[in-house]
N, C-alpha and C positions, 0 to 999 in steps of 0.2 A: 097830909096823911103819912103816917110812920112804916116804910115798907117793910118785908118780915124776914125773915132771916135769909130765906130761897131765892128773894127778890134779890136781898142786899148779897148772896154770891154771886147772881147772875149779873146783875152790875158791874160787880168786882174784873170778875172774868169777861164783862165786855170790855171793861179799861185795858185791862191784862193785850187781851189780841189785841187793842187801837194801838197801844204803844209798844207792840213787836209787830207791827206791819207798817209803823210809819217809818218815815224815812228820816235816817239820824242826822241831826243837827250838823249844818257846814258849817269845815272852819279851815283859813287858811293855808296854801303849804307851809308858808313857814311857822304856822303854831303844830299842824303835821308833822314836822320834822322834831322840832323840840319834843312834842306828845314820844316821838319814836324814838329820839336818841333816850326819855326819859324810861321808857318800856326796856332799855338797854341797859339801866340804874348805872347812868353814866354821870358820874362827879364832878368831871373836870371837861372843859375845852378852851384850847390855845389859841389865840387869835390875832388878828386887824381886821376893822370894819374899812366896807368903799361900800361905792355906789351901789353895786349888782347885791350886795348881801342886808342891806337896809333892813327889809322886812322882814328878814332871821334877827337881827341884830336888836329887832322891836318886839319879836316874839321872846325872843330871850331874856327881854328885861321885865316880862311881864312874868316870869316865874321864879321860882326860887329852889330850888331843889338841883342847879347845874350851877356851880360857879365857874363863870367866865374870866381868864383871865388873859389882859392884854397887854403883849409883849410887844416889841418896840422894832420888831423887823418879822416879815412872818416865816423865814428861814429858821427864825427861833423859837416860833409856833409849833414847826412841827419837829425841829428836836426836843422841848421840853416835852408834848406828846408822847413822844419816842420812849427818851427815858423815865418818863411815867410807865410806858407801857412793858419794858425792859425789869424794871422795880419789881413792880408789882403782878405780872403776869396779865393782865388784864389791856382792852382795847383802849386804847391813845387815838384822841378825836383831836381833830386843830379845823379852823375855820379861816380862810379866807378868802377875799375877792377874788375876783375878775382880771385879767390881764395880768399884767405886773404883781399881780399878790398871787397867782398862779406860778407864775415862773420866779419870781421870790424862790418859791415852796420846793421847787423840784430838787435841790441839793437835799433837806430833809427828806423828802419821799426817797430819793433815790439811796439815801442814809440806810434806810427804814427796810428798803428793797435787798439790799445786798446782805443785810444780817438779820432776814426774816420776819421783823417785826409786824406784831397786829396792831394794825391801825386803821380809820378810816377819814380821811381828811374830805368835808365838805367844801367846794370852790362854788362860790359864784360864776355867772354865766351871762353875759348881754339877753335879751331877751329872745325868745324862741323867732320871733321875725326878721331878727337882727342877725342873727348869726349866721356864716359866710359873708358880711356884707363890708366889713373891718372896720365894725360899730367901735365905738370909744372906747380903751380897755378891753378890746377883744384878743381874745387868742384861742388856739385849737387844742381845748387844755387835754380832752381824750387823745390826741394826735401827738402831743406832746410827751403825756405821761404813761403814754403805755407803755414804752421798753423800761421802765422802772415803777412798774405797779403789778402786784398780784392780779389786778383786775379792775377794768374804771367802768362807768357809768354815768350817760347824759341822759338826764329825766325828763322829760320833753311833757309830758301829761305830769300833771297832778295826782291825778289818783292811782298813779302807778309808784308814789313818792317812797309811802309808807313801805313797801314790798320790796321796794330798791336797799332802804337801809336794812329791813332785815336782812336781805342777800347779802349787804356790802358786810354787817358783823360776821353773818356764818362765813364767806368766806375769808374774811379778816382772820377770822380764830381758830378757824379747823384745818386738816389737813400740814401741809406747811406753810404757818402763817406767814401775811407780808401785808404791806399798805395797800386799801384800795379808794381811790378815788370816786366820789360822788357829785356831779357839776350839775348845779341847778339854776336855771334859769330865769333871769329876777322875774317875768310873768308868772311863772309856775310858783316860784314863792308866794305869790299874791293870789292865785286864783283857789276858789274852794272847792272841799271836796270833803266827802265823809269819813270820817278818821277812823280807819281799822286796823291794829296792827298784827299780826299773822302769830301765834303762836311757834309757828315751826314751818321752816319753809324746804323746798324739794325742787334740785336744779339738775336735770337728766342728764347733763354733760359735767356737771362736777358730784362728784361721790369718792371722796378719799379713802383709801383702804386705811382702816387700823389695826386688825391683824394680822397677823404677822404670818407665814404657812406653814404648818405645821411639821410636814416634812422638811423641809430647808432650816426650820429650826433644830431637827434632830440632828440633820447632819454636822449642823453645827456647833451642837454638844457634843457629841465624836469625837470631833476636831480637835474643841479646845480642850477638853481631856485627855488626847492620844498626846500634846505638844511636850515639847522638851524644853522651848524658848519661847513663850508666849505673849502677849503684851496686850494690853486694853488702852484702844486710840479712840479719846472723846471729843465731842467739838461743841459748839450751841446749842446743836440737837439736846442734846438731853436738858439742858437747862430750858431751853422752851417749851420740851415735853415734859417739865417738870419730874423728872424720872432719877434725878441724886441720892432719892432714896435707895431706891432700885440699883442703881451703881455701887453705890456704897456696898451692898447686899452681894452683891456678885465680885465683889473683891474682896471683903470679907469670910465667901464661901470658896474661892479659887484660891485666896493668898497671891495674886500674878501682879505684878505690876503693871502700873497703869499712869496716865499723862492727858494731859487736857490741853486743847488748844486755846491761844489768847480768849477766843469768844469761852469758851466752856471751862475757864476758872471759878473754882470753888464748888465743882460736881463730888469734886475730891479734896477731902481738907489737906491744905498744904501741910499742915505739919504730921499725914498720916505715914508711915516710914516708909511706906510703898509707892507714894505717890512721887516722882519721878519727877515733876515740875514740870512746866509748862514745855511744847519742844517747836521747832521750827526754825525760823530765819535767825529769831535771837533765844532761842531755846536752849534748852541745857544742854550738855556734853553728856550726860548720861541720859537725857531725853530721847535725844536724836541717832546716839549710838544703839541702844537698844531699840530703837523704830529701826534702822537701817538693819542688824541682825538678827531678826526675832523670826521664829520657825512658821508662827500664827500669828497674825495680825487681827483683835478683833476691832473693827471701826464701828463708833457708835456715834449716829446724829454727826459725823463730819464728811468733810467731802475733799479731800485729799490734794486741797487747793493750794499754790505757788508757793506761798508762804510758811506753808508748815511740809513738803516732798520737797523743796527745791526743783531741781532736774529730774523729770520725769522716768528719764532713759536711765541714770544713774540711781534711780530708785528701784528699777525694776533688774537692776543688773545681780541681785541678791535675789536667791530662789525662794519664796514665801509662800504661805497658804491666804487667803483671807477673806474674812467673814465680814459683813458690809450691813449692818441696822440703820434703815435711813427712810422716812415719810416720806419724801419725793424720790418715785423711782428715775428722774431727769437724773438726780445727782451718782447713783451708782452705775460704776466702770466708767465716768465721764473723763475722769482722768486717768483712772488705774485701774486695769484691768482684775477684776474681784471673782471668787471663787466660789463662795454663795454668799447669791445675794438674799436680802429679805426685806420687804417692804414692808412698813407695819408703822404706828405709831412707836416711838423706842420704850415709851412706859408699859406699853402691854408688851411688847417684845421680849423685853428686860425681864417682866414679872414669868411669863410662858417659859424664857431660857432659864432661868431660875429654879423654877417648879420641875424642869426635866432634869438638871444638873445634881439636886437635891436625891431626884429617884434613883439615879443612875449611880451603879456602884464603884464604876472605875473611878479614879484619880491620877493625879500626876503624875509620874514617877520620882520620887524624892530627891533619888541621887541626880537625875538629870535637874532638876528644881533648886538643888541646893549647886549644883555646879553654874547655872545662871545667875542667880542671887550674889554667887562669887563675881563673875563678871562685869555686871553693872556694882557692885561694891567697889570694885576698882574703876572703872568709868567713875563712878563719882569724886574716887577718892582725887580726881582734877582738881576740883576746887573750883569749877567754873568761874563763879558767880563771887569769887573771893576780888575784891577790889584794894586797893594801898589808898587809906584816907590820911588826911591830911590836920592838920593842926595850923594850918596859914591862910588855907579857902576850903569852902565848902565841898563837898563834893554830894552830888544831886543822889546818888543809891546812898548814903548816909540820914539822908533827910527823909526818904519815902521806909527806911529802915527803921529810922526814930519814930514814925509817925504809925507805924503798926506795935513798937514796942507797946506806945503809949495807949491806943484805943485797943488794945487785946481783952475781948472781955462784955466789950463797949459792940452793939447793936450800929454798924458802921459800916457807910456806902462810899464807893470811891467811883468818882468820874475820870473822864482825863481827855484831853484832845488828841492831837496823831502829831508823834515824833519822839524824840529821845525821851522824853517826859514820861511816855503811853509807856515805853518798853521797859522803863525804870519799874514803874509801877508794879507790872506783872510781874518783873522781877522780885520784886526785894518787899512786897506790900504781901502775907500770909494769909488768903482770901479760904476759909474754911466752910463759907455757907454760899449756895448759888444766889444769881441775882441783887448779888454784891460789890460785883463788878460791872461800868455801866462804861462803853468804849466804841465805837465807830473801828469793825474791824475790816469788812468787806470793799468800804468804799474806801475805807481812811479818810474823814471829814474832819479837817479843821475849825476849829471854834465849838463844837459840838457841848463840850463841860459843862460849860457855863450853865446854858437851856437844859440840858441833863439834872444836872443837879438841884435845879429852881422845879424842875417835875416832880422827881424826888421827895424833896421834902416836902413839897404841897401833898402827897401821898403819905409820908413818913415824918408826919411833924416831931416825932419823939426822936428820931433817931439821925445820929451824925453825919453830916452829908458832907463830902470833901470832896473838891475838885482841884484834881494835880493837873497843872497846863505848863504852857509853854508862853515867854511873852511876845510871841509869833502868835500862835492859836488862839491867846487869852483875846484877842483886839479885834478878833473878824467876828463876835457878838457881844463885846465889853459894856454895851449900851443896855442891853439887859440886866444890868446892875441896878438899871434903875427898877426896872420891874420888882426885882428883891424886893427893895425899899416899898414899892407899893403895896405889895400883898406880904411882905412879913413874913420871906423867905430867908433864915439866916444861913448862908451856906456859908462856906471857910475856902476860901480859892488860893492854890500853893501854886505858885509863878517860881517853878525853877529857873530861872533867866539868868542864862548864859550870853546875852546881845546877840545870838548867832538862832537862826534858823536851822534848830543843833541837826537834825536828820540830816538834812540836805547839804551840811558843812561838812558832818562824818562822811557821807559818799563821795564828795566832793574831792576830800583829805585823801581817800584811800584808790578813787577810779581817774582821776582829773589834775593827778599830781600837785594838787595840791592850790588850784587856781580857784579860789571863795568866790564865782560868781554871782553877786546879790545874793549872798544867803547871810549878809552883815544886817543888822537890826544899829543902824545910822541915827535914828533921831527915836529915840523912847520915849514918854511920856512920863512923869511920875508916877508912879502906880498908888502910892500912899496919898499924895493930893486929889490924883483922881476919885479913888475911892472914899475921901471925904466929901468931897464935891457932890457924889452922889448919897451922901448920907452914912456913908459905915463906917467901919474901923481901917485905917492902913496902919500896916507896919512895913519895914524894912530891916533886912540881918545880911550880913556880909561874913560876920563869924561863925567857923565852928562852934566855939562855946556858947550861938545863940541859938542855935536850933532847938536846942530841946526848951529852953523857957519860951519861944516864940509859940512854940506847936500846943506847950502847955496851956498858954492865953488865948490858942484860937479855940482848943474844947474849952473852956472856961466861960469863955465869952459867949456862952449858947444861947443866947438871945440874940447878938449881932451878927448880920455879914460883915466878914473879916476877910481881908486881901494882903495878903504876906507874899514880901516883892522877898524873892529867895535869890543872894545876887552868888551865884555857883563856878565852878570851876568852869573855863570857856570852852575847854580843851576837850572836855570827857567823851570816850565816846562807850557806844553800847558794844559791850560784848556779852559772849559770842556773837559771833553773827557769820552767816550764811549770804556768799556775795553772791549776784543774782547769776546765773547759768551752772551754778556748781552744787553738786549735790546735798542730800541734809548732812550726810558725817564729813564734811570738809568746811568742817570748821574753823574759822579765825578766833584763839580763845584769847587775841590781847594785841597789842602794837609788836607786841615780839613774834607776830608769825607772820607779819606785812614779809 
């Protein structure tokens, strides 16, 4: 019999309630976690499988919208993470095991920790009955990684799994970002549970401030309007808070000079005429002089850390004012005692100071503005950064000099490892857009490039990825060369190689009279053989007159990785440079002030 239309709603509407009162469908943690990294519209994750992560590793292959890619040490897991997450602004996930694939990782996390990155790295776990018991591959990875994590997490329940990662992204990305660790428990991966993932989550002890107070922002439009000698000091902050615009905007309206630290190059286009160059250890001479005499100090997104003050005492022996824009209130007056502070995100900060600066009628005084602009004119007119190249060897700022002639123009990312090589770079490489610069500043981690650059273009397939190392740095993750070759990352890797562990030779020359203890690179490998062996292009140059057609055939070759053994002066070292207990303006600008 054909029921009637009242019958057939009331039917409908009984299906309706059965199937919003039944109980949803169980499905494992580890399809759970995939279900939630995918809720996250997560792309990419870096990896090695073991035992404890199996049944992630099974859930992952059953889906297709996360490409998995496996790297060959997981230290390199969670640098190319990193500099995925550096690139593009976005969370950097790496994956791996248990024990030894934990403590692998801890050099990248702690990478990751020291220059704020969001990230969240999943580890494997021995099984929830196993643990304290010094089960096979065990270790204490929350015990381990907490002085170098934003924040860890042991999921001990299942159905607590989903709730975890959303907490681990919010606190990955908000506030002042940094890697948080997630360990899960091969039982928990395996046991089921109902898949629900949280649109938005609420944690009563973290709640980051982001704006900024409104009063402390007034005073500090005041400030930098009443100055005479003013200066704008940036650091990563702003390139994390994506706020360059905003930078740009406030120097633009001020006309004040301004300078970025190693991490927060390209906030301010190098070649803007005000922009002062990078300042610090190896910083400019007009960088550093102008931070050391400036009336107002504004600090934005930095934290007034070793490397960029020098000597604390001899920093504060000059009488200044200074205004201090920084997300984590931990970091202001940690070092330097600051005169208003403001807490805020630096992008709303930035936009707020802005908006009042604009209202406000006062400005600069001219004559005192045009008498500082004379100042640092002559600070510049040093010539810091002016080098004597050669026509018989190489010389390594010649090469990173050529290599920005040549991609000006060109949508271009530059990695680098920690040493002569790193400082070259910042040097003499004209970085005008943020997040174009990808570098281990905090911890200084060697071999870092390499995994950087292979995140990189798995993000930024269209555009030129170049990692500047060291043939010290290149060797401590060369083996992800092969990875390249797998996934069909063409990066271009410039080995300035000097046979010297150049950092550690220059200190060495200058504090240790001169005595190279093992900082000699004794037995090299071919770098041109090796990088066939793994499938790519080698070259090798010795000559000045090779540099430019070498650099020309690694953009060229934009389909291949390409490893250019660059064989450079032995001797070079970085200058300026700032020796360690002495202040920022006591500067060495060459071998003639030894």
């Amino acid at each position: 019999m054909d029921m009637s239309a009242a019958e057939q709603k009331r039917a409908a509407s009984t299906a309706t309630a059965t199937r919003d009162t039944a109980p949803a469908a169980e499905i494992n943690g580890s399809e759970i976690l995939v279900r939630s990294l995918q809720a996250e519209n997560v792309e990419f994750i870096w990896g090695y499988p073991g035992g404890s992560v199996l049944y992630i590793y099974d859930a992952l292959y059953k889906q297709e919208t996360i490409q998995h890619v496996l790297v060959r040490h997981e230290q390199a897991a969670v640098h190319a993470a990193d500099g995925y997450a550096r690139a593009t602004g976005n969370v950097g996930v790496a994956l791996v095991t248990s024990g030894p694939g934990v403590t692998n990782a801890v050099t990248g996390i702690a990478t990751a920790y020291m220059d704020s990155i969001p990230m969240v790295i999943i580890t494997g776990q021995v099984p929830t009955a196993a643990i304290g018991l010094d089960a096979f591959q065990e270790c204490d990875t929350v015990g381990i990684t907490r002085p170098v994590v934003k924040h860890n997490f042991l999921v001990k329940d299942v159905r607590d799994l989903a709730v975890t990662i959303k907490k681990a992204f919010h606190i990955a990305r908000t506030g002042r970002p940094g890697p948080v660790v997630v360990d899960i428990p091969k039982d928990v991966s395996l046991k089921m549970a109902a898949f629900h993932y949280p649109e938005t989550v609420e944690m009563r002890s973290y709640n980051p401030v982001r704006k900024g107070h409104g009063g402390q922002i007034r005073k500090a439009v005041a400030l930098l309007l009443s100055a005479k000698r003013p200066y704008i000091y940036t650091g990563g902050g702003v390139i994390l808070g994506n706020a360059s615009a905003e930078l740009r905007e406030l120097v633009d309206l001020l006309g004040y000079p301004v300078t970025n630290t190693l991490m927060g190059l390209g906030a301010t286009p190098s070649t803007d005429p005000r922009f002062l160059g990078m300042l610090g250890m190896h910083g400019t001479y007009e960088a550093n002089m102008t931070m050391q005499n400036c009336d107002v100090l504004l600090a934005v997104g930095a934290r007034f850390d070793d490397r960029v003050i020098g000597n604390p005492k001899h920093f504060a022996s000059v009488e200044r004012k200074i205004i201090h824009i920084d997300i984590d209130p931990s970091s202001i007056s940690k070092r330097v005692k600051v005169d208003i502070p403001i807490v805020g995100d630096v992008k709303d900060v930035l936009q707020e100071l802005i908006t009042q600066i604009r209202e406000h009628q006062q400005r600069a005084e001219p004559a005192a503005m045009n008498a500082w602009w004379a100042q640092i004119n002559e600070w510049r007119g040093r010539e810091c950064l002016k080098y004597k190249n050669s026509d018989e060897v190489i010389k390594p700022q010649y090469v990173v000099e050529t290599l920005w002639n040549l991609t000006r123009g060109r949508d271009t990312y530059i990695t680098s490892d920690v040493g002569q090589h790193q400082m070259w770079a910042a040097q003499y490489f004209g970085f005008d857009e943020p997040r174009r610069w990808i570098n281990s500043g905090g911890l200084g981690t060697m071999g870092v490039g390499l995994p950087y650059a292979m995140g990189i273009k798995l993000a930024k397939p269209e555009s030129d990825v170049f990692c500047i190392t060291g043939e010290g740095s290149i060797q401590m993750c060369i083996q992800e060369l092969s990875t390249c070759q797998q996934y069909q990352t063409p990066v271009k890797v410039i080995s300035l190689n000097n046979r010297y562990l150049g950092m550690v030779r220059q200190w060495q020359e200058l504090d240790y009279q001169g005595r190279y203890s093992h900082s000699y690179m004794d037995a090299l490998p071919d770098f041109v053989k090796l990088a066939e062996a793994y499938g790519h292009v080698g070259i090798k140059i010795e000559k000045p007159s090779e540099v430019e057609p070498a650099l020309k055939e690694l953009i060229r070759l934009k389909d291949r990785t390409v490893f250019l053994d660059v064989r450079t002066d032995r001797t070079e070292n970085v200058w300026p440079m700032v020796k360690a207990g002495k202040g920022i303006s006591e500067m060495l600008l060459g071998s003639e002030d030894l």
